[in-house]
Every structure is written in structure tokens, then in C-alpha cells.
C-alpha positions in Angstrom: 87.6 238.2 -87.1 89.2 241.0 -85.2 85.6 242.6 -84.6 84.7 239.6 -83.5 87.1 238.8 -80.7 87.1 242.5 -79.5 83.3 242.4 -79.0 83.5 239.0 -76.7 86.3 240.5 -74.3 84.3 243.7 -74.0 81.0 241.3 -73.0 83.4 239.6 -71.0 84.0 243.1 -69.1 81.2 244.5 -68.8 79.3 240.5 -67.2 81.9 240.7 -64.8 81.4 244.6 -63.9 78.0 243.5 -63.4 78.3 240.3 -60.9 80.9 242.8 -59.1 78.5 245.1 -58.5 75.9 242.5 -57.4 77.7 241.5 -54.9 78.6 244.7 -53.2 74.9 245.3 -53.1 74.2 241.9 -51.4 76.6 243.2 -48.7 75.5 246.2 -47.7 71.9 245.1 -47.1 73.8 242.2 -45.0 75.3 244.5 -43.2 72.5 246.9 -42.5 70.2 244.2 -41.3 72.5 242.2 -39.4 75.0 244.1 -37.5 72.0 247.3 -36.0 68.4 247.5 -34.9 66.1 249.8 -37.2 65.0 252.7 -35.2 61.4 251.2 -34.3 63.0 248.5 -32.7 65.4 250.0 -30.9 62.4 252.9 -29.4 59.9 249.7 -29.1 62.6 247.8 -26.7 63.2 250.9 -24.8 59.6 251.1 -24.2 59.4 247.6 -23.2 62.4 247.8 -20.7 60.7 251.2 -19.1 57.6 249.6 -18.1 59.0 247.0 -16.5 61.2 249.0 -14.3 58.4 250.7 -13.8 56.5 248.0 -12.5 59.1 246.6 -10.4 59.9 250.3 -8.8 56.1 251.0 -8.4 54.6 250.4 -4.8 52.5 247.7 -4.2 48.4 248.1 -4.8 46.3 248.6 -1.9 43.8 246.1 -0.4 40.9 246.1 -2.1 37.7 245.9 -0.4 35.5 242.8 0.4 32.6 242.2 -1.8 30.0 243.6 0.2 32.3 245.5 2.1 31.4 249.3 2.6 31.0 252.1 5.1 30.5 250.7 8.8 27.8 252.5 10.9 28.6 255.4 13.4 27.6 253.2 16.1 30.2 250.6 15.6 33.2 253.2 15.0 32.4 254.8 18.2 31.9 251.3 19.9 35.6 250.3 18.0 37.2 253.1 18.7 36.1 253.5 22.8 36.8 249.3 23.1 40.4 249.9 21.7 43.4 249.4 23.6 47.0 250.8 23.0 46.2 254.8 22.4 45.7 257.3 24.9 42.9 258.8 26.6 43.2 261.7 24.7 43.7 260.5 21.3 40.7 258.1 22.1 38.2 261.0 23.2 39.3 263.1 19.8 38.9 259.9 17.6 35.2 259.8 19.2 34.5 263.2 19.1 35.0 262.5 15.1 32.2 259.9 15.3 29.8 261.4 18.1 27.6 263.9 15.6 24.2 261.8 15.1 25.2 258.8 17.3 21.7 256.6 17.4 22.6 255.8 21.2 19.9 253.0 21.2 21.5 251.3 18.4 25.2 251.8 19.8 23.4 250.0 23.0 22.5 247.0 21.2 26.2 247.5 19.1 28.6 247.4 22.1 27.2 245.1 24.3 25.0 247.8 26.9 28.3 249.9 27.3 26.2 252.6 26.2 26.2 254.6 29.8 29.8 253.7 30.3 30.7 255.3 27.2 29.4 258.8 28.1 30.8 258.5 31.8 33.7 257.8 30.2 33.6 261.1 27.9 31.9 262.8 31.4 35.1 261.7 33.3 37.6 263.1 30.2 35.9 266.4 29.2 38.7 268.3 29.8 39.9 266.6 27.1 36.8 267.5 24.4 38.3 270.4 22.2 36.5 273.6 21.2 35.6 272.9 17.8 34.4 269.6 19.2 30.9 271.1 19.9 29.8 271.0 17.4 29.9 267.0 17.2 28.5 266.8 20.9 25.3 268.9 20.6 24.6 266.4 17.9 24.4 263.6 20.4 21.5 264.0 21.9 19.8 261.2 20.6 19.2 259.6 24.2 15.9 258.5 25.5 17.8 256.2 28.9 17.1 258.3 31.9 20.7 257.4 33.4 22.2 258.3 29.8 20.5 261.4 29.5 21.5 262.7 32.5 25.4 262.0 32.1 24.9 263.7 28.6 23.5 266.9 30.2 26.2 267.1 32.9 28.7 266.8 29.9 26.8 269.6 27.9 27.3 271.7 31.1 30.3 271.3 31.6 31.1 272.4 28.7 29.1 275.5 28.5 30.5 276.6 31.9 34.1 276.3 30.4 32.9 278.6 27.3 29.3 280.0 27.3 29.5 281.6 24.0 31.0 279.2 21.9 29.0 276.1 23.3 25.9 278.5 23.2 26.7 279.3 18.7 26.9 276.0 18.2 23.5 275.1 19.7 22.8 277.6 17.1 24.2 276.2 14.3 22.2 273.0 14.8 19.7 272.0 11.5 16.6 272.3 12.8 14.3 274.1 15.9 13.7 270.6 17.1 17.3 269.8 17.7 17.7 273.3 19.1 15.4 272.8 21.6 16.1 269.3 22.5 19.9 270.3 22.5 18.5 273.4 25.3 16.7 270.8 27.1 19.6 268.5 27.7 22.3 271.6 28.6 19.3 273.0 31.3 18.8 269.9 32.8 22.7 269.8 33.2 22.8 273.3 35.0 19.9 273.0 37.0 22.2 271.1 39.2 24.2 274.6 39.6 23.1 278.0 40.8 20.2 279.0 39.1 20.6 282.6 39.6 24.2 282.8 38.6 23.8 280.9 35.5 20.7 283.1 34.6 22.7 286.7 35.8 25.9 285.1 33.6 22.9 284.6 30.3 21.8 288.4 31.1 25.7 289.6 30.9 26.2 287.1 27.8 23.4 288.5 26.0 24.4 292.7 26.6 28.0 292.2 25.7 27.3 291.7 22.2 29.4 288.7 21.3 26.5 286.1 20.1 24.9 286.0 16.9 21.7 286.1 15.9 20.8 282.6 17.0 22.9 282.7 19.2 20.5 285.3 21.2 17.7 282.8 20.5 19.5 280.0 21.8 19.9 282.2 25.0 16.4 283.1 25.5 15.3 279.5 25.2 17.7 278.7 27.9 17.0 281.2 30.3 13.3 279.9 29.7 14.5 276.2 30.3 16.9 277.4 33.5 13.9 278.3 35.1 11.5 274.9 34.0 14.2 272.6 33.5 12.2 269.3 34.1 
């Protein structure tokens, strides 16, 4: 009977050791889930909340071009850039200097309403203004078949020559082709017949002993001095 009894008190024990032991494990897990974030949470939120300061820090896109937009013609850059208002005459004839090279002169005709002739007098009347390393844009101009057109161009091209022989004369040399060459020599002679013929062909003579032009430069010379002396 003893045996008994002391057998159901140590059950008793050891059930309620058990249900105490339960519990405490019920807890913990409680408390590990509810009071902190796991780890991939927390990293996952911090993610979140970066790329949306991000986004409201980041500048706003750029415009994005029209369908069917693209690259506008030479033409009508030069044409925009001569009809704006608001900018100086100086920034105006660099901004056109940028656009010159190539310039289809019948096409910018048609583009800017005839204002084709008034556009070169206007360069004409600002060529102080044209820059050195400009020349290379303006001897690639010479895309003019107009009479009146022509004939401002070539007083430009002189001008321009007279102010630096060498330079202007290298970069009728660096021009692509013969063709261009020689159209480029015929415009710039046409332009200094209207000077002292002997002078300018004495000043070609002393340009082409000193030594300073390259090799086509030297042949750019020679067709000039040809061209000085049959100019039409």
C-alpha cells in the first residue's frame, strides 16, 4: 500500500515538472516572435525604406523625345540660331560658326524664308568676330551657286585670309577632297581680286619661302597664285 501511494505522488511530480516546462517553452517562442523582427525583415525594410528616399532625392528624368523626333537639319539650326533674339552678336556668330561646315545654302534658302544673302552679310559685317579655329567650318561653306551669295562668301573668305594667310591657307588644305580644294581657292581668289593683285601674289611668294606651310599647304598656294591671276 505504501509502494503504492509513493509511486502516485512521484507521477504526480514528475506530470507537473512536465506541464512546467511546457509552458516556459511556449513563452520563449512568444517572445522571440512577438516582441523583434528576424534579421531578413529587418535588412528587407531597410531596403525598402532606401529606395524610396532614393527616389524622392533623385532628380527628375529628362524630356524624352517625340516620336518621330530626331536630329534637325543644318539648315534649320543655322536658320534658328541667326533668327534668335536675346544673345549677342558674338555668341550668335560662334553658335553659327558650329553649324556653317556643309551648309546646303539652297536648301537654307528655301528653310529661312530667302534670308539666305542676309545671313552671310550678316557674318560679312561680324568677321571680326569668326575665331581662328573657325576656318575650318567656313571653307566648308561653299556650297553657293547665287551670284550675290557667292560673292559675299568670297569677300568673307578674304577677309579672313588677309587677317591670317597661313592659317586660313592649312585649312583650305585640310579640306576632303581636290574638288573642295579648288572650289574653296576659287571662292577666296574671287574675294582678293578685289585687292592688289601684285601684293597679294608678292605676300604668296614670301608665304611660300618662309617655310611655315605644310605640304598642302604649298599646294593650296600654288593653286591660288594660279587663281590670283584668272580669278573669273
Amino acid at each position: 500500500m505504501n509502494h503504492k501511494l509513493a509511486l502516485v505522488v512521484m507521477c504526480a511530480v514528475l506530470c507537473g515538472m512536465l506541464s512546467a516546462c511546457s509552458n516556459n517553452s511556449s513563452d520563449s517562442n512568444h517572445g522571440t516572435s512577438g516582441s523583434a523582427p528576424s534579421p531578413g525583415t529587418s535588412v528587407q525594410q531597410h531596403a525598402t525604406d532606401s529606395a524610396a528616399q532614393a527616389g524622392s532625392d533623385s532628380p527628375p528624368q529628362t524630356g524624352v523625345l517625340p516620336e518621330g523626333g530626331g536630329k534637325i537639319s543644318a539648315e534649320k539650326a543655322l536658320n534658328d540660331i541667326y533668327s534668335r533674339t536675346g544673345i549677342s552678336d558674338e555668341e550668335k556668330v560662334a553658335q553659327m560658326m558650329r553649324q556653317i561646315a556643309g551648309i546646303d545654302w539652297s536648301v537654307y534658302n528655301q528653310i529661312s524664308d530667302h534670308k539666305s544673302l542676309e545671313t552671310v552679310e550678316y557674318l560679312y559685317n561680324h568677321v571680326d568676330m569668326i575665331e581662328t579655329g573657325d576656318y575650318s567650318d567656313i571653307v566648308r561653306a561653299g556650297n553657293v551657286t547665287d551670284g550675290a551669295l557667292a560673292e559675299s562668301y568670297a569677300a568673307i573668305m578674304a577677309e579672313l585670309y588677309t587677317r591670317e594667310p597661313s592659317k586660313f591657307i592649312e585649312a583650305l588644305g585640310g579640306l576632303e577632297t581636290p574638288s573642295q580644294i579648288e572650289s574653296a581657292v576659287s571662292h577666296l581668289a574671287y574675294g582678293l581680286s578685289y585687292q592688289d593683285t601684285a601684293q597679294v601674289k608678292g605676300n604668296l611668294e614670301q608665304l611660300k619661302q618662309t617655310g611655315d606651310l605644310s605640304g598642302a599647304g604649298r599646294s593650296v598656294a600654288d593653286q591660288l597664285l594660279y587663281r590670283v591671276e584668272h580669278p573669273y
